[in-house]
Structure formats: structure tokens, C-alpha cells
N, C-alpha and C positions, 0 to 999 in steps of 0.2 A: 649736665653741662649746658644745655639747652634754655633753662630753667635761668641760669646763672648769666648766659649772654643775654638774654629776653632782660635780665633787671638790670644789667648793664647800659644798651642801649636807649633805654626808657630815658628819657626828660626827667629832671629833680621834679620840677614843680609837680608830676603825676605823679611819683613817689612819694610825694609829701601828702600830697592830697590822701592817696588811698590810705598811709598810714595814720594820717588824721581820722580818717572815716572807722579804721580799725579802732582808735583808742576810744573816738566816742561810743563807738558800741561795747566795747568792753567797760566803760565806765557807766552805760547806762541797764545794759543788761545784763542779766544771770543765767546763761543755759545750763540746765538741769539736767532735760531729757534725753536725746541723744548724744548731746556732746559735753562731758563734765568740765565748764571752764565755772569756779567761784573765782569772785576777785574778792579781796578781802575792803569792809566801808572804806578805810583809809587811803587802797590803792585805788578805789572807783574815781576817785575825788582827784586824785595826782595822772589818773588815765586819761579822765576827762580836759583837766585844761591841759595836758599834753595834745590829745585832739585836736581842743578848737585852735592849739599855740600852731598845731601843723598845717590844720585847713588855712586857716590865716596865713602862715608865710605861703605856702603851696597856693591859694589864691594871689597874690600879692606878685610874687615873682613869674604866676603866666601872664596875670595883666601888665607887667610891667618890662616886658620882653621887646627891644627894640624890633624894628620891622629887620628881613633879612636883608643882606643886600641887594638880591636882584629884585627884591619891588621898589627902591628907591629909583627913581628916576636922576640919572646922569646925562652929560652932554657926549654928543660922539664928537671927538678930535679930529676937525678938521682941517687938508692941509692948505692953506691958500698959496697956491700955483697961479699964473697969468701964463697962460702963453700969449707970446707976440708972431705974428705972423705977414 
């Protein structure tokens, strides 16, 4: 459960990133030894530009993430009172 809130609260754009990073390594690599993943040539090829199509948006939407609002500079409301004396 732990596991599940952790991908929950994560940001898209890092989830897109790291899922890009997984496809381009499945489309550029074959682990044999430890770990038996084959991808088949056809799937390498559809893994790959799924990759770079994720790094791409996953780039793209952290650069393009407006500022939050407490760094935007606002005015303080001021009340303009006279006292007469």
C-alpha cells in the first residue's frame, strides 16, 4: 500500500520521465544474464519511440509548469484611514 500511495503522490512529469527512461532501455537493451527480459526487434522499435515520446512530454510539462503562487509577488491591501485630530 505504501508502494501505491508513493506513485500516487509523485508529480506526472516524473512519472513520465522515469517511464520514458524504462522504454528506452527496454528498446535498446537485451538482459540475458540475470534477468530474462527479450523484447521481440518489432517491440524494441515501438518501446523506443514510446520512450523518447515520454521523456519528451515528461520534459516539456516540468519546464512548462507555472511558478506557484506564493513566489509570485502580490500587493498587500491597504486600508487608507485619515485620522483627523
Amino acid at each position: 500500500m505504501d508502494i501505491i500511495n508513493g506513485i500516487k503522490d509523485t508529480p506526472l512529469p516524473t512519472l513520465m520521465l522515469i517511464g520514458g527512461f524504462v522504454f528506452i532501455l527496454l528498446g535498446i537493451a537485451t538482459i540475458k544474464k540475470p534477468i530474462v527480459i527479450e523484447v521481440a526487434p518489432s517491440s524494441r522499435k515501438v518501446a523506443l519511440v514510446l520512450g523518447i515520446a515520454f521523456v519528451g512530454i515528461g520534459l516539456y510539462l516540468m519546464l512548462s509548469r507555472p511558478t506557484s503562487p506564493a513566489s509570485i509577488a502580490t500587493e498587500t491591501p491597504t486600508a487608507n484611514i485619515t485620522l483627523d485630530f
